[in-house]
N, CA, C and O atoms as a Maestro MAE file, in Angstrom:
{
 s_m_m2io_version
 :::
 2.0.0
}

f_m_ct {
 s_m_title
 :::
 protein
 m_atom[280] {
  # First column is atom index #
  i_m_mmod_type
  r_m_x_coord
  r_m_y_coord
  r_m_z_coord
  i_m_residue_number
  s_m_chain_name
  s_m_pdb_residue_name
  s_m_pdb_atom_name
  i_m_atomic_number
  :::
  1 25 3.463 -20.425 0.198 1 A "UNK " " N  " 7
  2 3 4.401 -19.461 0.753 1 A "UNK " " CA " 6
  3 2 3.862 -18.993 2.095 1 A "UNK " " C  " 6
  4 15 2.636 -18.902 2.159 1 A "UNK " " O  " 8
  5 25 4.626 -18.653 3.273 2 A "UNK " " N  " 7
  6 3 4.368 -18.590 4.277 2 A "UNK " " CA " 6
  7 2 4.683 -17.260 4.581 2 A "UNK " " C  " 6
  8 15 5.887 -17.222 4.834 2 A "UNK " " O  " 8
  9 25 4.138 -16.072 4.683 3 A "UNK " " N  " 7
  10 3 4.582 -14.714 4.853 3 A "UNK " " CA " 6
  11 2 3.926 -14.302 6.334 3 A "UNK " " C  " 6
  12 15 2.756 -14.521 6.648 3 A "UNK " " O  " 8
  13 25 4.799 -13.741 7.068 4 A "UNK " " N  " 7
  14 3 4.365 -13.424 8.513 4 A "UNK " " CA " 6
  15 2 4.424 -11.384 8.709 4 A "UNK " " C  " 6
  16 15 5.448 -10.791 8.370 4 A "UNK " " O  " 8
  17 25 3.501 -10.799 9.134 5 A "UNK " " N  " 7
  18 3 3.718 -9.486 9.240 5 A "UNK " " CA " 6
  19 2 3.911 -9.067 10.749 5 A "UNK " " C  " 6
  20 15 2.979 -9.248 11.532 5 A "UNK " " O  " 8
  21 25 5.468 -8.337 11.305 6 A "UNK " " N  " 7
  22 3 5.473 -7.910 12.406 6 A "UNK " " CA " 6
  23 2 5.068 -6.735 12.473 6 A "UNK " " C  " 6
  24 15 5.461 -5.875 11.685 6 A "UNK " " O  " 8
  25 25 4.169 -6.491 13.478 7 A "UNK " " N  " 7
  26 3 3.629 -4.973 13.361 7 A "UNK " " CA " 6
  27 2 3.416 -4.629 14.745 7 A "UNK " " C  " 6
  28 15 3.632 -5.427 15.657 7 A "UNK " " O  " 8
  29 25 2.962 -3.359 14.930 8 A "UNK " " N  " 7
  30 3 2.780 -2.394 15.634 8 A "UNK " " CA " 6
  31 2 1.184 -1.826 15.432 8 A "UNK " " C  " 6
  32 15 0.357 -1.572 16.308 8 A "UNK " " O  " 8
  33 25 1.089 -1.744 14.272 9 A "UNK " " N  " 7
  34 3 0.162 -0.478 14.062 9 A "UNK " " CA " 6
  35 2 0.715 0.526 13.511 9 A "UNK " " C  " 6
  36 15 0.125 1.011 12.545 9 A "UNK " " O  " 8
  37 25 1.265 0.786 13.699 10 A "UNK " " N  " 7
  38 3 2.344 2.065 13.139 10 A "UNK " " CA " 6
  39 2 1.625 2.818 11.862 10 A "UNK " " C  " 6
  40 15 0.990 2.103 11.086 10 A "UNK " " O  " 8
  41 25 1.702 4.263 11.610 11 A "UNK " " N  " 7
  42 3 1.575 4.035 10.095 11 A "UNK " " CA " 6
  43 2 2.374 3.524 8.586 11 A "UNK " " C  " 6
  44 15 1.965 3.395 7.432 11 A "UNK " " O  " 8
  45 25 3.524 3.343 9.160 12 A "UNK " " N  " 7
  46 3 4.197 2.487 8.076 12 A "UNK " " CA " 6
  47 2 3.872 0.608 8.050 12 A "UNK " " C  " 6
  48 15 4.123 -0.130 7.097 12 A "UNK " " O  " 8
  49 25 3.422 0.303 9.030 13 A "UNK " " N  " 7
  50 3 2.956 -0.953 9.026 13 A "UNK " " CA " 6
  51 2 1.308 -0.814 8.348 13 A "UNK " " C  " 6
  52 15 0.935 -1.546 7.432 13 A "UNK " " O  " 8
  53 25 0.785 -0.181 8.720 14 A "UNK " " N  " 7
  54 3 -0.721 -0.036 8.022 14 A "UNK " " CA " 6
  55 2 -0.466 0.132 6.478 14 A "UNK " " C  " 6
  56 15 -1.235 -0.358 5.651 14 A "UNK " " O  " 8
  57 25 0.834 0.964 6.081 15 A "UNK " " N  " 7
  58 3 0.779 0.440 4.313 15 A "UNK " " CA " 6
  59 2 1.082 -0.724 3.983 15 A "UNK " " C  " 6
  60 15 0.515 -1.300 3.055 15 A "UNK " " O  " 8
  61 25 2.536 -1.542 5.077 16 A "UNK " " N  " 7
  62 3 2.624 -2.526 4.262 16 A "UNK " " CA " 6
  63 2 1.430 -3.262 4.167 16 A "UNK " " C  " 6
  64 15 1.008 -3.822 3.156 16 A "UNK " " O  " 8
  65 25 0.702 -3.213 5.723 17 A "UNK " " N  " 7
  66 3 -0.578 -4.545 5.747 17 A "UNK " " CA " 6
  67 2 -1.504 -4.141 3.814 17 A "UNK " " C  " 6
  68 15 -1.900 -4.872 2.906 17 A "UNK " " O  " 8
  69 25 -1.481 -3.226 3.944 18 A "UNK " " N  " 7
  70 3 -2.894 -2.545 2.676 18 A "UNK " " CA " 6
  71 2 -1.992 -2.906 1.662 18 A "UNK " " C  " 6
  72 15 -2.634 -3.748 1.034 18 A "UNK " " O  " 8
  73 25 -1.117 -2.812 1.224 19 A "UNK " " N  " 7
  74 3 -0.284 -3.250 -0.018 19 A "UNK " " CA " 6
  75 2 -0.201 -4.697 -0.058 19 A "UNK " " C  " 6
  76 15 -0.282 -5.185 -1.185 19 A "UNK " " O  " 8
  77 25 -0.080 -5.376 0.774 20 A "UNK " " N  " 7
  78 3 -0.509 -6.804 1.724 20 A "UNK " " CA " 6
  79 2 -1.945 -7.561 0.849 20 A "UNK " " C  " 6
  80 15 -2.135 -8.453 0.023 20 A "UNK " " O  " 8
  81 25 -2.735 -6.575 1.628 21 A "UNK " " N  " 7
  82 3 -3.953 -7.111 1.437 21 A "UNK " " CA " 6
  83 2 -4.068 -6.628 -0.483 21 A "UNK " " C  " 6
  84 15 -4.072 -7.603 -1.235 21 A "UNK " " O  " 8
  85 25 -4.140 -5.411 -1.069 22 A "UNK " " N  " 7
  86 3 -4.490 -4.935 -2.590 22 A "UNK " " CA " 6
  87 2 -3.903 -6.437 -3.134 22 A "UNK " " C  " 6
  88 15 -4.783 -7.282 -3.300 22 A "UNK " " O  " 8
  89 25 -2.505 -6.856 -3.430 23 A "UNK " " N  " 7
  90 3 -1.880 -8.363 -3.577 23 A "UNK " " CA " 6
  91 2 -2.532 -9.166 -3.668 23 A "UNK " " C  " 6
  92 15 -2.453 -10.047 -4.524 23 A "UNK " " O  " 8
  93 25 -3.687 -9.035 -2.455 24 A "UNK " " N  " 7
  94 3 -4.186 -10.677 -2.130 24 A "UNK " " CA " 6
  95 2 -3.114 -11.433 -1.515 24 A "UNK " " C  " 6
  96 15 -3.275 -12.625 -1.777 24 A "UNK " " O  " 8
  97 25 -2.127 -11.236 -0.834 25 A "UNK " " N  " 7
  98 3 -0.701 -11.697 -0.556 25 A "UNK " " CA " 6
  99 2 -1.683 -12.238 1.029 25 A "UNK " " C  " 6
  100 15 -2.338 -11.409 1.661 25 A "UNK " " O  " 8
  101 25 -1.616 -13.471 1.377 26 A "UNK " " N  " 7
  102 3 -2.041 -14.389 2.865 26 A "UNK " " CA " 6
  103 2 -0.735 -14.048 3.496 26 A "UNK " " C  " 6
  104 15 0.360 -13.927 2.945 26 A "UNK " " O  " 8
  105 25 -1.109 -13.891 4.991 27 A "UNK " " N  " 7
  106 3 0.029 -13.217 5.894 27 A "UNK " " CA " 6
  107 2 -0.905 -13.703 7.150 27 A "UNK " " C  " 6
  108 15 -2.101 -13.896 7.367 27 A "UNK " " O  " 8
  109 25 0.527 -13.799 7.951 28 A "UNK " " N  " 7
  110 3 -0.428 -13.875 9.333 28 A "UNK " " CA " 6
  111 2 0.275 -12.666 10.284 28 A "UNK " " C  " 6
  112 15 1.235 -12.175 9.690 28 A "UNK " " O  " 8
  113 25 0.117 -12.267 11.167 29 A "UNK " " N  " 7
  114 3 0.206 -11.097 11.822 29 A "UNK " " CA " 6
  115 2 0.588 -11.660 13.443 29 A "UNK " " C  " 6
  116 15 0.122 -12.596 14.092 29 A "UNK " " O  " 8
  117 25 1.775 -10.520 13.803 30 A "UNK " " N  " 7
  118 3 2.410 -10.925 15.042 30 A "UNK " " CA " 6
  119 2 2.513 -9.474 15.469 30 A "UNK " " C  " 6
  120 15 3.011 -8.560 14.812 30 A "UNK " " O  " 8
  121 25 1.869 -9.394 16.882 31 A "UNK " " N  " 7
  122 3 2.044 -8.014 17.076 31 A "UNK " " CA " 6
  123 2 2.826 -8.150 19.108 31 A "UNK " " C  " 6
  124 15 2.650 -7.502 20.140 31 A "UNK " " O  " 8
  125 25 3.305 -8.843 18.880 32 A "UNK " " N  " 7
  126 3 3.760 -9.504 20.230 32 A "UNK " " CA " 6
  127 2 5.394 -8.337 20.753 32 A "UNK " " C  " 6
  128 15 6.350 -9.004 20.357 32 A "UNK " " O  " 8
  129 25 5.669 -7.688 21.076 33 A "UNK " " N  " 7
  130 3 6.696 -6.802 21.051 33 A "UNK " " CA " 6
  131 2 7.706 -7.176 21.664 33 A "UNK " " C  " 6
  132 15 8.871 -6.971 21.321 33 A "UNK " " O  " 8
  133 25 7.167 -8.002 23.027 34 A "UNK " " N  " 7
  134 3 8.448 -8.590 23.179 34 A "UNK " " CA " 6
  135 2 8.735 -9.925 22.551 34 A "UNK " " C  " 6
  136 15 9.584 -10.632 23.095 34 A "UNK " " O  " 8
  137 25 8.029 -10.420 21.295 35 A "UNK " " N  " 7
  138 3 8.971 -11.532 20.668 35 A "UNK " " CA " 6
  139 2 9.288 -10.708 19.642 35 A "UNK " " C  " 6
  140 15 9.393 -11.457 18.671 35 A "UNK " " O  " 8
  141 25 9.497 -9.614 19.304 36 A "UNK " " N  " 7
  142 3 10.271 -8.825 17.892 36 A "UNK " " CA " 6
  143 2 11.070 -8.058 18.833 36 A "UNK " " C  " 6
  144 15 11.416 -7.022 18.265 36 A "UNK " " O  " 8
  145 25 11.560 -8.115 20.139 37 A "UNK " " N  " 7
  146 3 12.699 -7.340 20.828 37 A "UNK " " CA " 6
  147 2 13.420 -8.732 20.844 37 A "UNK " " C  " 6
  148 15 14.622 -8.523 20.676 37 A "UNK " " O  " 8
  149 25 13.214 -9.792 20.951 38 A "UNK " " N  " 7
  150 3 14.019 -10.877 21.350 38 A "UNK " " CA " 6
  151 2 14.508 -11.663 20.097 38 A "UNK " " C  " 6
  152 15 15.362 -12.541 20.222 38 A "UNK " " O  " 8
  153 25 13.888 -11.301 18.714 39 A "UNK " " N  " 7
  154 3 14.003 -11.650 17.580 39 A "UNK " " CA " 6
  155 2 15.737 -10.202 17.165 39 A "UNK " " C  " 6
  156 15 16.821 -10.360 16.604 39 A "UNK " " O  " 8
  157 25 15.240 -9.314 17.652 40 A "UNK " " N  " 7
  158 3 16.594 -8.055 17.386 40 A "UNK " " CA " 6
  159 2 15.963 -6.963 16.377 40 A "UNK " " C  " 6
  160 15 16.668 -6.016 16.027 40 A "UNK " " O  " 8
  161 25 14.629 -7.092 15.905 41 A "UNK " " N  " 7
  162 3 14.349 -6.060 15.483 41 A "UNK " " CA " 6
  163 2 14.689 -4.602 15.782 41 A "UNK " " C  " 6
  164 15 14.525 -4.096 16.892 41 A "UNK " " O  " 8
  165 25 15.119 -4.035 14.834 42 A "UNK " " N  " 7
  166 3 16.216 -2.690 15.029 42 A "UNK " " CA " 6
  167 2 14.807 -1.775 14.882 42 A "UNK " " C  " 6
  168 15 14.762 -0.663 15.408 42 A "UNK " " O  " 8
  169 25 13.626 -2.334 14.108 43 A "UNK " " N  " 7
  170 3 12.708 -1.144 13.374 43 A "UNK " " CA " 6
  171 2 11.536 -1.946 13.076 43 A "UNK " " C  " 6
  172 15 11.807 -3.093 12.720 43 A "UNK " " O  " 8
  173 25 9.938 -1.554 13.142 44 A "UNK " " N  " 7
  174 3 8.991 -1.884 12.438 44 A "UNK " " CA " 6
  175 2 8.146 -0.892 11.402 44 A "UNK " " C  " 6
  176 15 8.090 0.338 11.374 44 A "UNK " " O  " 8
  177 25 7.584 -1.778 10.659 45 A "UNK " " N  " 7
  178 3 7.395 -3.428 10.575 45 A "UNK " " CA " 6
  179 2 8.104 -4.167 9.911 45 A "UNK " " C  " 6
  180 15 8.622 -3.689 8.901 45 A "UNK " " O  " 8
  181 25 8.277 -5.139 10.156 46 A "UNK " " N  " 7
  182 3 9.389 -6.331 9.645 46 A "UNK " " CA " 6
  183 2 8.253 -7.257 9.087 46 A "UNK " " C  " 6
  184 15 7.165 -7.428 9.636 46 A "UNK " " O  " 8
  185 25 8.765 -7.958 7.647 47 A "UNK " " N  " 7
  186 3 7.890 -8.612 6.831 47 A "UNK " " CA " 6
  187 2 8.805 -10.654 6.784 47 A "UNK " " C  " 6
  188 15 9.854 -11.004 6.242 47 A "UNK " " O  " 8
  189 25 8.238 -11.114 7.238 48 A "UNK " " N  " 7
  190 3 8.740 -12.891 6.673 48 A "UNK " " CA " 6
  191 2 8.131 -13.525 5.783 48 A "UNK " " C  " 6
  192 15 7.004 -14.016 5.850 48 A "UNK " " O  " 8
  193 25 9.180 -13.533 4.555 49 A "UNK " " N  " 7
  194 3 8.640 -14.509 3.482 49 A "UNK " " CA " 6
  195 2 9.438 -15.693 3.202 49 A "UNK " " C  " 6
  196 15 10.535 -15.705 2.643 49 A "UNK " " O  " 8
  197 25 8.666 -16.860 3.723 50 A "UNK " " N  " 7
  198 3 9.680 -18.051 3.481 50 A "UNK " " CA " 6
  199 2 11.240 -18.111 4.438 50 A "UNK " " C  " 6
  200 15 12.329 -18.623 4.178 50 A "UNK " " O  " 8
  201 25 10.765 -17.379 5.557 51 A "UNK " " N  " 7
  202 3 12.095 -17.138 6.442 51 A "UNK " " CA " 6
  203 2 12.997 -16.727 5.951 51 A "UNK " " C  " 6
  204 15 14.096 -17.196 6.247 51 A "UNK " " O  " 8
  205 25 12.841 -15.355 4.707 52 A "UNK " " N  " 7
  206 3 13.796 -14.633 4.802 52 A "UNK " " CA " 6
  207 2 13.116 -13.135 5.175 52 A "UNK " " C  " 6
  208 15 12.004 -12.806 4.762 52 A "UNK " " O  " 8
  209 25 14.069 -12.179 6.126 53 A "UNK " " N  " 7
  210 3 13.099 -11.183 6.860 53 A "UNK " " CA " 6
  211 2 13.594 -10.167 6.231 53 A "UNK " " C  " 6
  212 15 14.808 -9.983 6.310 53 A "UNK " " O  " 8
  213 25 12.723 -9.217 5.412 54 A "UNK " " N  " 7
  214 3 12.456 -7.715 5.107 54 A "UNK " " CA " 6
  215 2 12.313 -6.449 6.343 54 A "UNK " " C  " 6
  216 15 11.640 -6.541 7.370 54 A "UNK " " O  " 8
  217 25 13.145 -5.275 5.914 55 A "UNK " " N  " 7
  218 3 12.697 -4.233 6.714 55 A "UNK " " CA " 6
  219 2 11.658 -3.671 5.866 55 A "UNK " " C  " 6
  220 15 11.457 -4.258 4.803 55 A "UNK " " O  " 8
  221 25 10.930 -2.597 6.148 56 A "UNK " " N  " 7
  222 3 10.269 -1.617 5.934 56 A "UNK " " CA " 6
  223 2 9.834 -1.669 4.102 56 A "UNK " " C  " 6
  224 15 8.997 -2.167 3.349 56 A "UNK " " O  " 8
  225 25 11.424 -0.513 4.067 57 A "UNK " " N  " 7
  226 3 11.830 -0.292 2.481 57 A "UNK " " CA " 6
  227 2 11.570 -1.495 1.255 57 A "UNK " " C  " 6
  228 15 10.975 -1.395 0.182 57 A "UNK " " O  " 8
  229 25 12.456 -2.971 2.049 58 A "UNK " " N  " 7
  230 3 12.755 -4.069 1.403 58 A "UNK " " CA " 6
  231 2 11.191 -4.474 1.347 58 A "UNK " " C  " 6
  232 15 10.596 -4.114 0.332 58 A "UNK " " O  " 8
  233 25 10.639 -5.008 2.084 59 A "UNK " " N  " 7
  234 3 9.173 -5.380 2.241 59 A "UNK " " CA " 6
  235 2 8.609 -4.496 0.836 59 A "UNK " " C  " 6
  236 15 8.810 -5.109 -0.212 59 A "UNK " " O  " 8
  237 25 8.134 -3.543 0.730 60 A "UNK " " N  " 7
  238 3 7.500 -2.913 -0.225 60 A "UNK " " CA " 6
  239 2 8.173 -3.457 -1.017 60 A "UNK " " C  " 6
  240 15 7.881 -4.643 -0.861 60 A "UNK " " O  " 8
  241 25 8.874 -3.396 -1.757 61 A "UNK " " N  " 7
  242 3 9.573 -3.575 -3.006 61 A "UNK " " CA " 6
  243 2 9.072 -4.732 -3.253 61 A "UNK " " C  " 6
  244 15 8.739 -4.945 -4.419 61 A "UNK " " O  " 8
  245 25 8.955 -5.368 -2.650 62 A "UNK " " N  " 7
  246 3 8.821 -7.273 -2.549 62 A "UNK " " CA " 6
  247 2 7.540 -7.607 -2.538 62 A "UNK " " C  " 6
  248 15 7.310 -8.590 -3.244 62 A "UNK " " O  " 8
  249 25 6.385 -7.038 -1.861 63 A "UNK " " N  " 7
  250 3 4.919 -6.671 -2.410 63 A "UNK " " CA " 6
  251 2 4.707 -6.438 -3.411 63 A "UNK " " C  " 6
  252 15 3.948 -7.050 -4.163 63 A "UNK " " O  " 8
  253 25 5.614 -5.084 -3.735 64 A "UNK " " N  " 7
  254 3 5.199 -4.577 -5.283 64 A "UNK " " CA " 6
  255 2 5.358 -5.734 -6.384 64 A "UNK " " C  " 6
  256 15 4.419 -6.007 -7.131 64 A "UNK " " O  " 8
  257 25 6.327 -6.260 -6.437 65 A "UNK " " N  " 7
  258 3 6.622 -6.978 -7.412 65 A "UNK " " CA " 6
  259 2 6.116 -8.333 -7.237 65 A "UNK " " C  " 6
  260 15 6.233 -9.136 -8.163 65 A "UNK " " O  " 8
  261 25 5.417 -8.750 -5.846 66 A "UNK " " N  " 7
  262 3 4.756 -10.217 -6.071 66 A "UNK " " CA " 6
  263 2 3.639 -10.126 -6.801 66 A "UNK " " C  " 6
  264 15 2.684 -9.357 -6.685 66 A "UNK " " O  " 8
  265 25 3.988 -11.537 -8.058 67 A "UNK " " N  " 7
  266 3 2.649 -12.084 -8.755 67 A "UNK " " CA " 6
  267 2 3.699 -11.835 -10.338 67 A "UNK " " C  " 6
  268 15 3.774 -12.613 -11.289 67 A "UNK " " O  " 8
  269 25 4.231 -10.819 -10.205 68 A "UNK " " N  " 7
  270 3 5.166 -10.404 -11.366 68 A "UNK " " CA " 6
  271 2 5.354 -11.211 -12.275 68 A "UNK " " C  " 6
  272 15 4.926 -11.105 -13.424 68 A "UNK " " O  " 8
  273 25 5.942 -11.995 -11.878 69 A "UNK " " N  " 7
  274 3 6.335 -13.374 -13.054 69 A "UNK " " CA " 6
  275 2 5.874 -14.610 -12.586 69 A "UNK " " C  " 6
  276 15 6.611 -15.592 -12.499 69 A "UNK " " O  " 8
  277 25 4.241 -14.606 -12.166 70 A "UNK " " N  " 7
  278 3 3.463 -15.453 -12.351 70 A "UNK " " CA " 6
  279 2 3.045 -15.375 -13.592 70 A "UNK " " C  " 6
  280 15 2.212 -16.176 -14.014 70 A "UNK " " O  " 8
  :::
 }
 m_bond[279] {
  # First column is bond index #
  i_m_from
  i_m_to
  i_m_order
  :::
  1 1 2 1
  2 2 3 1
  3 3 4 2
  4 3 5 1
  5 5 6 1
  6 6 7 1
  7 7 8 2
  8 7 9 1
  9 9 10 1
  10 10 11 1
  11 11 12 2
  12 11 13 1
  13 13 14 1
  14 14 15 1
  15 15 16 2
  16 15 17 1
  17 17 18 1
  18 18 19 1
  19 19 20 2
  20 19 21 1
  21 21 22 1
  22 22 23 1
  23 23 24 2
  24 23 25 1
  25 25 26 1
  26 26 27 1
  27 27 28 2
  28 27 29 1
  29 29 30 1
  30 30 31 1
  31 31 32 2
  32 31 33 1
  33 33 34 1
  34 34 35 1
  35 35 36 2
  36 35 37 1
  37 37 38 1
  38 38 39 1
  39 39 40 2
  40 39 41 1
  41 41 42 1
  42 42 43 1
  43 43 44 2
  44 43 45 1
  45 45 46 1
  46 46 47 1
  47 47 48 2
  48 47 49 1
  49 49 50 1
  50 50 51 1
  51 51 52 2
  52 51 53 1
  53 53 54 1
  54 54 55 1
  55 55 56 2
  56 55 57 1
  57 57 58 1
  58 58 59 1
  59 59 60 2
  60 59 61 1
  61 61 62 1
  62 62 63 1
  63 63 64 2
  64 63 65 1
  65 65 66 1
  66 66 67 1
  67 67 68 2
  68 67 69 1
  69 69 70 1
  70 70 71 1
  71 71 72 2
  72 71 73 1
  73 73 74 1
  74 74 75 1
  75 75 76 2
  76 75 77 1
  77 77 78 1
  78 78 79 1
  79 79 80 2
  80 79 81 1
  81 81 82 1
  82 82 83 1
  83 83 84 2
  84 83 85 1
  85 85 86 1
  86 86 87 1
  87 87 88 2
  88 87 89 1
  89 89 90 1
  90 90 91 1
  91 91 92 2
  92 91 93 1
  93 93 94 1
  94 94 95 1
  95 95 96 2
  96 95 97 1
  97 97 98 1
  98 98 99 1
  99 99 100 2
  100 99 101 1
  101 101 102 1
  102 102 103 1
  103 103 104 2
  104 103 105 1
  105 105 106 1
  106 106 107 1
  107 107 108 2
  108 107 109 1
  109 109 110 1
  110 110 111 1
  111 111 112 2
  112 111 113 1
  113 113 114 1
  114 114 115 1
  115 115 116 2
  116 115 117 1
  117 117 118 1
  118 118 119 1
  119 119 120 2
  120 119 121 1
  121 121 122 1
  122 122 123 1
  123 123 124 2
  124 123 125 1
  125 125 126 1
  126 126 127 1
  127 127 128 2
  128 127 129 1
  129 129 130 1
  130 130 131 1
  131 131 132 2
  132 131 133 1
  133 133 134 1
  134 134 135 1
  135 135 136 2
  136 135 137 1
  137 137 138 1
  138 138 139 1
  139 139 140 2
  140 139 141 1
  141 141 142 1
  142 142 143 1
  143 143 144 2
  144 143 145 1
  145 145 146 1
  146 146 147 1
  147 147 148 2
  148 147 149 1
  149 149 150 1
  150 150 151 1
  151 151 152 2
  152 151 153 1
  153 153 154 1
  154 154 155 1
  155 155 156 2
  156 155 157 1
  157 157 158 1
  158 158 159 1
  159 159 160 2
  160 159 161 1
  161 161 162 1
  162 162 163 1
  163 163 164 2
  164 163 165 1
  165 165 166 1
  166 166 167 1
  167 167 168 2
  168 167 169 1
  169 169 170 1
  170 170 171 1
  171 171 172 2
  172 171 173 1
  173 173 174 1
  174 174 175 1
  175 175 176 2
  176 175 177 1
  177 177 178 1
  178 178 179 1
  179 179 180 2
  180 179 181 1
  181 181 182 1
  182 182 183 1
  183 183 184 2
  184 183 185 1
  185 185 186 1
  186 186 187 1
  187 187 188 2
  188 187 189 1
  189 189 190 1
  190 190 191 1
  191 191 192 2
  192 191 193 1
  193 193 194 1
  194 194 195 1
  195 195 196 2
  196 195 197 1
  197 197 198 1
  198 198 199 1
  199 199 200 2
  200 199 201 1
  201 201 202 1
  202 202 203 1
  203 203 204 2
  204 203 205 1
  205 205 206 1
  206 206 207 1
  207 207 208 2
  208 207 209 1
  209 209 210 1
  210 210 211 1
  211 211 212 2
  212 211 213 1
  213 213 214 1
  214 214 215 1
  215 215 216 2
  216 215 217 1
  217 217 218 1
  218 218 219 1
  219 219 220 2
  220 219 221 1
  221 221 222 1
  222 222 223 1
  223 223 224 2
  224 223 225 1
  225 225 226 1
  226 226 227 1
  227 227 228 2
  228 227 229 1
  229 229 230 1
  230 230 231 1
  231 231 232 2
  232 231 233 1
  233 233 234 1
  234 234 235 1
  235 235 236 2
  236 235 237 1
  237 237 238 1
  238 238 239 1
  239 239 240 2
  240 239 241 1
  241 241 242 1
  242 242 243 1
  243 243 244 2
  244 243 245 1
  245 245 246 1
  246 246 247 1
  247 247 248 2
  248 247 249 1
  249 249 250 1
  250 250 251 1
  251 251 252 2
  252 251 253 1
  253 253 254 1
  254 254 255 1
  255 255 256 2
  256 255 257 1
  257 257 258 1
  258 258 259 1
  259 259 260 2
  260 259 261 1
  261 261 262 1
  262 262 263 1
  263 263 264 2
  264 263 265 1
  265 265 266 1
  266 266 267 1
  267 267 268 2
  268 267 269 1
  269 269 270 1
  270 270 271 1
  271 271 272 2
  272 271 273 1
  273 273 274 1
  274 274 275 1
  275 275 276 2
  276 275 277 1
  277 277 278 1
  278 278 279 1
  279 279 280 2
  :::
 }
}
């Protein structure tokens, strides 16, 4: 699985990264601003799993529950 984290720094990006990392969830990290203005990001951080893209809210939920029904 290929999961990409757009970030900032932000403090809402510093939970997803730490909820990220507690997982063990592999991510690679893009902190490039103008390729997440040219992508249309409305808000960060934005999460890619398998090229489908999470906001914020959605992202957590989707952490929380990976490994679930491994």
């Amino acid at each position: 699985m290929e999961v990409t984290l757009y970030t900032t720094g932000c403090p809402n990006c510093k939970i997803l990264e730490k909820m990220l990392n507690i997982k063990n969830i592999n991510y690679s990290t893009i902190t490039d601003v103008e390729l997440m203005v040219k992508k249309g990001f409305k808000s960060i951080p934005q999460l890619e799993a398998d090229g489908v893209l999470m906001n914020y809210s959605s992202a957590k939920v989707w952490v929380s529950k990976y490994n679930d029904n491994i």
